[in-house]
N, C-alpha and C positions, 0 to 999 in steps of 0.2 A: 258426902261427896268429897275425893280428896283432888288437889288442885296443884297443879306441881308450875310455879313460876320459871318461863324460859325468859321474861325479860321486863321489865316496867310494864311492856304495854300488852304482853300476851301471855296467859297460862293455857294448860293443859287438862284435860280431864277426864276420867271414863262417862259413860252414858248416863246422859243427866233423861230430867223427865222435866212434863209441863210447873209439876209443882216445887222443882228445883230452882225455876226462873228470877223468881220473887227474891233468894235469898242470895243470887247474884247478881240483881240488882241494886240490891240494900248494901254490896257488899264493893260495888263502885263499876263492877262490868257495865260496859254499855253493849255492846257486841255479843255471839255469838254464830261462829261457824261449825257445823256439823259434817264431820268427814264420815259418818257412817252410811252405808245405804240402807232402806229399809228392808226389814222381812228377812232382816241376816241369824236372827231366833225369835222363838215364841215369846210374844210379852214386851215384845221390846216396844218404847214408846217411838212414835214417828216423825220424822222433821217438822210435816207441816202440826199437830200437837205440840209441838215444842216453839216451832214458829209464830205459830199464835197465840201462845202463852206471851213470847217474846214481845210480842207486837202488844199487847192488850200494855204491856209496862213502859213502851216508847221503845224496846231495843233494837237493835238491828240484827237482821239475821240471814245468813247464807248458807246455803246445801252443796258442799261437795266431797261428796260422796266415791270413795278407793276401796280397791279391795285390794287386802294386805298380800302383799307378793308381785303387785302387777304397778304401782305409782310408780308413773312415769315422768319425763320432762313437762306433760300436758298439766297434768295436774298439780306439780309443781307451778307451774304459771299461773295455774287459777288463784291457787292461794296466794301467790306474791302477790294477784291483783286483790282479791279479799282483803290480802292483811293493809295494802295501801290506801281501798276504797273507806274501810269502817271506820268509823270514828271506836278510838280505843277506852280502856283494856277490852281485849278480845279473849273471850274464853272461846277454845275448838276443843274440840269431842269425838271419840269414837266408843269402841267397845272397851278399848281398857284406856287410852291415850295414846299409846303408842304411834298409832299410822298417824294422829295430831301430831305430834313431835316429830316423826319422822319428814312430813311436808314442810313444817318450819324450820328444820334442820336444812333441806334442799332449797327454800326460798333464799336462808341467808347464803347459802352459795350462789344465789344469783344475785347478791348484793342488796336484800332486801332483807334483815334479820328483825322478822317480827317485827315492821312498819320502819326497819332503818337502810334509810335511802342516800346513796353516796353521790356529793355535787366537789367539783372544785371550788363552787362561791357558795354561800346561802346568806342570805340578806334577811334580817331579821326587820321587817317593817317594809308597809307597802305605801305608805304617804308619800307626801312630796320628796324626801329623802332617799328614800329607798325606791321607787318610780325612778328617779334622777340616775342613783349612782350604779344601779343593776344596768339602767340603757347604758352608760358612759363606757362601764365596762366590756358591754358588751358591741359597742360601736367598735372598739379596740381591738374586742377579740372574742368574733362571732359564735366561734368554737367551742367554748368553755359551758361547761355546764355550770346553769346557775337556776338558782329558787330562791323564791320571793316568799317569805313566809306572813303571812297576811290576813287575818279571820276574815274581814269588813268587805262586803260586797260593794259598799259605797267609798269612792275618793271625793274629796272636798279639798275646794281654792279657798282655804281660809281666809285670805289678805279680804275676799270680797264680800266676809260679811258685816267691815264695817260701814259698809258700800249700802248694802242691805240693809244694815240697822237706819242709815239716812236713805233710805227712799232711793238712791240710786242707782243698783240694781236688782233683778227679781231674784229671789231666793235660789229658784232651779238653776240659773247660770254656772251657779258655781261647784255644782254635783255631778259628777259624770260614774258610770260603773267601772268599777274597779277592772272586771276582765278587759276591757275595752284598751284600758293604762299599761298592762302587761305589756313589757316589751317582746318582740320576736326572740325567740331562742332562749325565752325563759320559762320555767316551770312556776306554777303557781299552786302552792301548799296554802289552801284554805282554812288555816288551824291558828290556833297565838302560841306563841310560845313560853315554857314554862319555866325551863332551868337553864345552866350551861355546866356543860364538861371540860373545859379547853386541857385539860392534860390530855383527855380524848379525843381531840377536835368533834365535837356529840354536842347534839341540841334536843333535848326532852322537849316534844309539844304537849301541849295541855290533857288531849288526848292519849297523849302517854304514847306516842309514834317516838321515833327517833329518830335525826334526821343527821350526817357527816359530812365533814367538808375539810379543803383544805384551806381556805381561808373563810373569815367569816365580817361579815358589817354589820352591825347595831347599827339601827335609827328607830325605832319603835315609836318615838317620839314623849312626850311626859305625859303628866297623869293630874287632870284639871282637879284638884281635892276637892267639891263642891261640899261634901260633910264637913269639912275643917269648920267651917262656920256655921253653929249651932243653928238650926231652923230655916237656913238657905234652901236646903235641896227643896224641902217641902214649900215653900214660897214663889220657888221660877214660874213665871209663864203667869202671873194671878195678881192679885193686890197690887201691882204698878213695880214688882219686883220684875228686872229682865236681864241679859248679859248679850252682847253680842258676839261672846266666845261658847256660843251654840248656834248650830244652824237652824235649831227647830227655833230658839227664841231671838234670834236679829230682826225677824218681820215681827215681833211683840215690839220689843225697842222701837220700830218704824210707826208701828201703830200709838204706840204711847204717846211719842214723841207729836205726832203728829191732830192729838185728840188735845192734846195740850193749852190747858188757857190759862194758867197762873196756877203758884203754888211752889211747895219745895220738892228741888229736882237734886239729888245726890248721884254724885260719882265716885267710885272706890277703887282704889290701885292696891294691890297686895306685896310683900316685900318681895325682891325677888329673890331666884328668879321666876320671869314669866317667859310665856310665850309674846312677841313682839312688845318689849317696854312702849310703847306711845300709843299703843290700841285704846287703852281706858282714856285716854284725853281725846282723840281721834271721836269717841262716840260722845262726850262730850261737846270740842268745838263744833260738830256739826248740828248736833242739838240746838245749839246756842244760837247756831247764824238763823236756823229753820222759824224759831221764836223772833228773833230779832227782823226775819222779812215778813212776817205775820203779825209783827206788831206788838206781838206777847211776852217779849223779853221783859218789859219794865216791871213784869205783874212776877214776873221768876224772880225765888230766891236759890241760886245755885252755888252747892258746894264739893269741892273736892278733895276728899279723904285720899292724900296721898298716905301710904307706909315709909317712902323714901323721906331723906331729908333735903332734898333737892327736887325740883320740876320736872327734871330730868338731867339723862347722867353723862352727858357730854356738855359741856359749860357752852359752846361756841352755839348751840340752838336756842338758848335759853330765851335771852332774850326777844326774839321773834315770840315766843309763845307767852313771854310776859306779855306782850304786849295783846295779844288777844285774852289772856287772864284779865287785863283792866277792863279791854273793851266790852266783853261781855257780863262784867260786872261780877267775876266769880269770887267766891268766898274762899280760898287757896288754905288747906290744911295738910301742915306738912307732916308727917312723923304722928299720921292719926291711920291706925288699923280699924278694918271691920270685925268685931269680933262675936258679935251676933246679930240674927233679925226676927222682927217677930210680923210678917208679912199684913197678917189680919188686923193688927193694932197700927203697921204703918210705923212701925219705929226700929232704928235701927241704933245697936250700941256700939262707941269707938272708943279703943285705947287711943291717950294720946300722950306724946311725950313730949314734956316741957321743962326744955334744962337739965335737971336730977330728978324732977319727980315724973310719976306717970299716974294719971287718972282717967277716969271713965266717963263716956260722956251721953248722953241719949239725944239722938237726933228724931223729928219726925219725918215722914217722907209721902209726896204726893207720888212719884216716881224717883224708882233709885236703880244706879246701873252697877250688877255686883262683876269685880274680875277675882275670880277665886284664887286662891294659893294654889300653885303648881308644886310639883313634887317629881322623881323619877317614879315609871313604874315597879309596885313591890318585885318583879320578876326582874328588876332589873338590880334594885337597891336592897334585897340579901342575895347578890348572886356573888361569884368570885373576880367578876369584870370591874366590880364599882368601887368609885373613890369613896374617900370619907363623906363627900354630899347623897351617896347616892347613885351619883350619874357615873356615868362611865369613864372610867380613866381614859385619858389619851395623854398624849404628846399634841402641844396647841397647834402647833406649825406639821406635824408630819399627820394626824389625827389617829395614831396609832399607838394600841394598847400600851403600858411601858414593859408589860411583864409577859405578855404574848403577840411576838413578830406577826403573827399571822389573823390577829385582830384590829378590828381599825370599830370608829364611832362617829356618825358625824350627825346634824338634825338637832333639833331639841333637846336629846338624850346624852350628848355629850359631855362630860366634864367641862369645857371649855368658857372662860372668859367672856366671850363676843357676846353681842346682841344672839336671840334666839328669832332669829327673821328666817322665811321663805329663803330672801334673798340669801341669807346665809346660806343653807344648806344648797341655794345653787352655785355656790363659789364653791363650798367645800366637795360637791360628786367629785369631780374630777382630780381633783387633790387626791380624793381615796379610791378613784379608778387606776390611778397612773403608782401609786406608793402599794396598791395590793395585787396589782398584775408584777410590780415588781417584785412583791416578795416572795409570789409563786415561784420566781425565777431565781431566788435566794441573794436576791440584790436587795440594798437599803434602798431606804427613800429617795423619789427621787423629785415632789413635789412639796411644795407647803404652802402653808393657806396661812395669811397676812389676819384672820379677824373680821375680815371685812362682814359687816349688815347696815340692811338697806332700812331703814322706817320713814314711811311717806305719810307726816303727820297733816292729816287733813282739818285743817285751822276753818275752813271755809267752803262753801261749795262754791267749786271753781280755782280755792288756789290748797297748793301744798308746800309746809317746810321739808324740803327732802335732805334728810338725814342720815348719812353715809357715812361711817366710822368705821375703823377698825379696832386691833388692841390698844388697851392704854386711852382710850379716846380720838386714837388718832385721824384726820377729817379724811376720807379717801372718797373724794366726789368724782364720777364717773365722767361727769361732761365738764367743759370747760366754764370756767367760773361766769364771763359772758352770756355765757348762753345759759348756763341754771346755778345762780346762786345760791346753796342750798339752805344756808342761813337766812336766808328772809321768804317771805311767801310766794310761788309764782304760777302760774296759771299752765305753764308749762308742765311741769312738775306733776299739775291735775290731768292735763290731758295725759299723761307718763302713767297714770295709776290708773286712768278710766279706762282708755283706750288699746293704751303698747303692751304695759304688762300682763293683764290674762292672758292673749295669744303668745305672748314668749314663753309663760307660762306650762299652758296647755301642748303646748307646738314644737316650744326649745326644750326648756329645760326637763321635760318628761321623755322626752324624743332623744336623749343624749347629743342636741344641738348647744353647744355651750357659747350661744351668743352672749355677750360681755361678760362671758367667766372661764378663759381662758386661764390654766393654771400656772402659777408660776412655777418653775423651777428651779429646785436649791442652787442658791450661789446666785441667783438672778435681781435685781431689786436694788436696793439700798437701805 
């Protein structure tokens, strides 16, 4: 069988048979469409024989069936919807390939070339980030074709699973289906995506579709390494090993926590960056207070393997959270990594570093809470968009590519400085709603974003240090000092995280409602 490639995601071929099947799926076809009709000569094998051949291997497979001389606009269409609907490569077929080729030749004139579909945005990432800044944009301007590229049927309020790990709230609160999240007037590409072309403005999806645009937004978000640490992956969820940067394991953490009558309880912070720096203390203090209103703190030996050299990395919080370090009587390890576990023995080994030297250390654990090292995704970090980390180059203030005007990053994925908070990426939508509508328009920038992230270190049930920083460290607290100190604990602060934020959440910042993140514009501030 000879196979003539028209593009990444689609070749060509004469009249295959049922026993062809096999050796184009070993060969990476997921698809086939059959343009022949049957009973065109003697012998010839039949769609549905070749379709169930197809089927019996997982493939997919559609009949649309031309006779040479007569393909019209009709069946042009059909296969533009074919080559959109299958997951790729798609091998099509006829008698010799020809009338294949000839329909995919007529598709890409209708702007569809073998699964390449042309948007003015495409927004690579459907979490918080790309939810956020696809609505903003398109609050701005209804008009604009935009897709959301997006594999995951499910969206998650991650802030709430530390909420979850403490018995606070139920798991499901925080899960809503992803179609439900799509904005009005957006498309939604069910696919991840795999490479980038930006001298082509061209997006490879995994399936080998290909998708154009004239501008594009990275937020994909990062990539939790749970392998990084030898015996982890195989550990979650069992032997008193949990994380509450999972949603299947935050109600394990609840239940741990909760079973709890004395013993050693471990905490682990990875260096960064992470996803929200104060999370792994966050599941911690709440631990701590749970034991200590139960009575069973005296009987806890708790320790905290930070990676940093510091508590945390704006000085002006610090002290509020030493002062729950004493009270809860924690064992504070600074500059000590997790660097293996062995779940079934209950023991976990850490680097640690002391002065010039660095050694190893074996802890036991009755319960340990792991935050794994974060990473960009590999499709992100060998692409042509990433900095030296990895993540995605930008410009910190305009959030845009340095070497492609018509790229922008904002979310997790970002190159950027700032805390990696929620709160973050909902200051930044509108930053790269307003700087990429502009560059459609062949204007610079005309927003920029200060750094600002929010972290609502929950010390206690019932109160929060709220932590609002920008670049440099610098303090940018929302409310006025009277009313939420954000350097000491206050109960305020808790009902701000229990109660306000999911609905702003779910409501605003998904909705391209930019309650409190209003963007600045250049020349604005001080």
């Amino acid at each position: 069988m000879t196979i003539k490639t028209l593009s990444p995601g689609l070749g060509v071929s004469p009249q295959i048979g049922p026993a062809d099947v096999a050796a184009l799926a070993a060969s990476g076809f997921r698809s086939i469409i059959c343009n022949r009709p049957d009973d065109e000569e003697r012998g010839q094998p039949s769609a549905v024989a070749v379709a169930a051949a197809a089927d019996a291997l997982g493939l997919r497979f559609i009949h649309i069936p031309v006779v040479a001389g007569t393909i019209d606009e009709g069946d042009a269409a059909a296969m533009t919807r074919a080559l959109a609907e299958l997951p790729g490569p798609v091998l099509a077929y006829c008698r010799s390939g020809a009338r294949s080729e000839q329909l995919a030749t007529m598709a890409a004139a209708r702007g569809e070339d073998g699964g390449i579909a042309r948007y003015d945005i495409v927004v690579i990432g459907g979490g918080s980030a790309g939810i956020a800044v696809a609505a903003s944009i398109l609050r701005r301007r209804p008009d604009a074709s935009l897709a959301i590229v997006e594999p995951s049927e499910d969206h998650y309020y991650q802030p709430g699973w530390t909420m979850v790990g403490a018995g606070v709230f139920a798991p499901e609160v925080t899960r809503r289906d992803e179609a439900g999240l799509i904005p009005a007037g957006a498309e939604w590409i069910r696919a991840a995506a795999a490479s980038f072309d930006p001298a082509n403005n061209g997006v490879t999806l995994a399936d080998g579709r290909v998708v154009a645009y004239r501008a594009l937004v990275v937020c994909p978000g990062l990539k939790l390494d749970w392998d990084a640490i030898p015996g982890l992956a195989a550990a979650l969820g069992s032997d008193g090993v949990t994380s509450n940067y999972r949603f299947d394991l935050a109600s394990y953490t609840d239940r741990l926590v909760r079973r709890f009558r004395g013993g050693r309880a471990l905490f682990t912070q990875p260096p960064m960056p992470i996803k929200c720096a104060g999370a792994p203390q966050k599941a911690m203090y709440l631990s701590c207070h749970r034991w200590e209103r139960a009575g069973v703190l005296g009987s806890a030996e708790v320790q905290f393997h930070n990676a940093a050299p510091a508590l945390f990395g704006v000085a002006a919080y610090v002290p509020a959270l030493e002062a729950y370090i004493a009270r809860y009587g924690i064992d504070l390890q600074l500059e000590s990594r997790l660097v293996s576990i062995d779940g079934a023995a209950k023991v976990a080994l850490f680097e640690q570093r002391r002065g010039d030297t660095v050694r190893r250390v074996e802890e036991r654990f009755d319960m340990i809470h792991v935050v794994p090292p974060q990473v960009a995704p590999a499709f992100i970090a060998t692409s042509p968009l990433a900095a030296p980390s990895g993540f995605v180059a930008v410009d910190e203030a305009t959030l845009r590519h340095p070497d492609h005007a018509n790229i922008f990053a904002l979310g997790d994925v970002a190159a950027t400085t700032n805390a990696k908070t929620a709160a973050a990426a909902r200051k930044q939508a509108p930053v790269v709603a307003l700087n990429l509508l502009a560059a459609l328009e062949g204007a610079p920038p005309v927003a920029v974003y200060d750094g600002y992230g929010s972290c609502p270190l929950t010390v206690e049930a019932g109160k929060i240090v709220l932590a609002e920083f920008g670049y440099g460290g610098k303090l940018l607290p929302t409310f006025p000092k009277w009313l939420i100190d954000g350097t000491r604990p206050s109960r305020l602060s808790w009902l701000l995280k229990e109660k306000i934020l999911p609905p702003l959440y779910w409501h605003g910042m998904l909705k391209g409602r930019e309650w409190l993140a209003a963007p600045e514009r250049r020349g604005e501030g001080g």
